[in-house]
C-alpha positions in Angstrom: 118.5 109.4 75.2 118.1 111.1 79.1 118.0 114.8 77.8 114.6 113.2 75.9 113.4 111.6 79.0 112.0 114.7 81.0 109.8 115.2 77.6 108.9 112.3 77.6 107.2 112.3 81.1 105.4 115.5 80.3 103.8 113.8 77.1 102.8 111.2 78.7 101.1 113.0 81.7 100.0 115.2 79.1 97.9 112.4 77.1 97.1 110.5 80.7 95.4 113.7 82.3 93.8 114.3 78.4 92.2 110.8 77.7 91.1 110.8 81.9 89.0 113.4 81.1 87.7 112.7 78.0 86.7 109.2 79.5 85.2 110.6 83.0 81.2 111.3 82.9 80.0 114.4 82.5 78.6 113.9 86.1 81.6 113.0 88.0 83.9 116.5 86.8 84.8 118.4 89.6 84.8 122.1 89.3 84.3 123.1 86.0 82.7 121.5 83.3 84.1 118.5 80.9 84.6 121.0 78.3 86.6 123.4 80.1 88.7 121.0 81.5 89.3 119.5 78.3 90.8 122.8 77.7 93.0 123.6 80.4 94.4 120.2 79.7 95.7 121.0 75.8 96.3 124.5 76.6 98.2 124.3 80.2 99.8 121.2 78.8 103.4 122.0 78.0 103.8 123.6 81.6 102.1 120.5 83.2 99.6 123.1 85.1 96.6 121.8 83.2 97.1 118.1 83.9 98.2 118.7 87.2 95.1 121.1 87.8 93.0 118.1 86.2 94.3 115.3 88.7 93.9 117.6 91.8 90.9 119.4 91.8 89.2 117.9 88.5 89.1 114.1 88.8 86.2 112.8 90.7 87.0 111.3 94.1 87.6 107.3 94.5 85.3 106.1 97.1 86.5 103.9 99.4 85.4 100.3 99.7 84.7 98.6 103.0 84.2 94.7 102.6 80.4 94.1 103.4 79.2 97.0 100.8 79.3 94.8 97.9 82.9 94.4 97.5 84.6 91.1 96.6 85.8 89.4 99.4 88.6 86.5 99.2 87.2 83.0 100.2 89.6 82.9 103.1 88.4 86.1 104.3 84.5 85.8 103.6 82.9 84.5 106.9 79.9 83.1 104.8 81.9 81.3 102.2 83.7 79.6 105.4 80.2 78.8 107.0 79.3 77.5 103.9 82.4 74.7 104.0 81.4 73.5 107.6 77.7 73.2 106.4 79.1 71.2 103.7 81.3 68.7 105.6 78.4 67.6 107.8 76.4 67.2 105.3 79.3 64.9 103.5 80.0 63.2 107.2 76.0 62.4 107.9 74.9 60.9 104.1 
């Protein structure tokens, strides 16, 4: 069952890098286009150079979220949500 293992990985990068790029925009493909990478993929597949190529220089780039740019923020960290609690309990205190 371990000699099938090292297979098994390269399948399953194989179909990763494939359905990645079958399911990115047409937009957001660095490099090439869709098509071609779609390509490289099948072709370079066996010797994992087409996946590999696809995750390094073909996958667009994750941006970075900073809280404030319309990420979600936990309650406990959200200074608003907190504000919102004090507001509340003088509001309960006073009626």
């Amino acid at each position: 069952m371990l000699r099938y293992l090292p297979f098994l990985l390269i399948l399953a990068l194989w179909i990763y890098a494939f359905v990645d790029c079958l399911n990115t925009p047409e937009q957001e493909v660095r490099g090439l286009p869709k098509v071609a990478w779609v390509l490289i993929i099948l072709l370079f597949g066996e010797v994992l150079l087409g996946p590999v190529a696809w995750l390094i220089a073909g996958r667009p780039r994750t941006a970075t979220a900073r809280p404030g740019q319309g990420t979600w923020v936990a309650p406990d960290d959200n200074p608003e949500f907190l504000r919102s609690l004090g507001r509340d309990r003088d509001e309960g205190a006073q009626g």
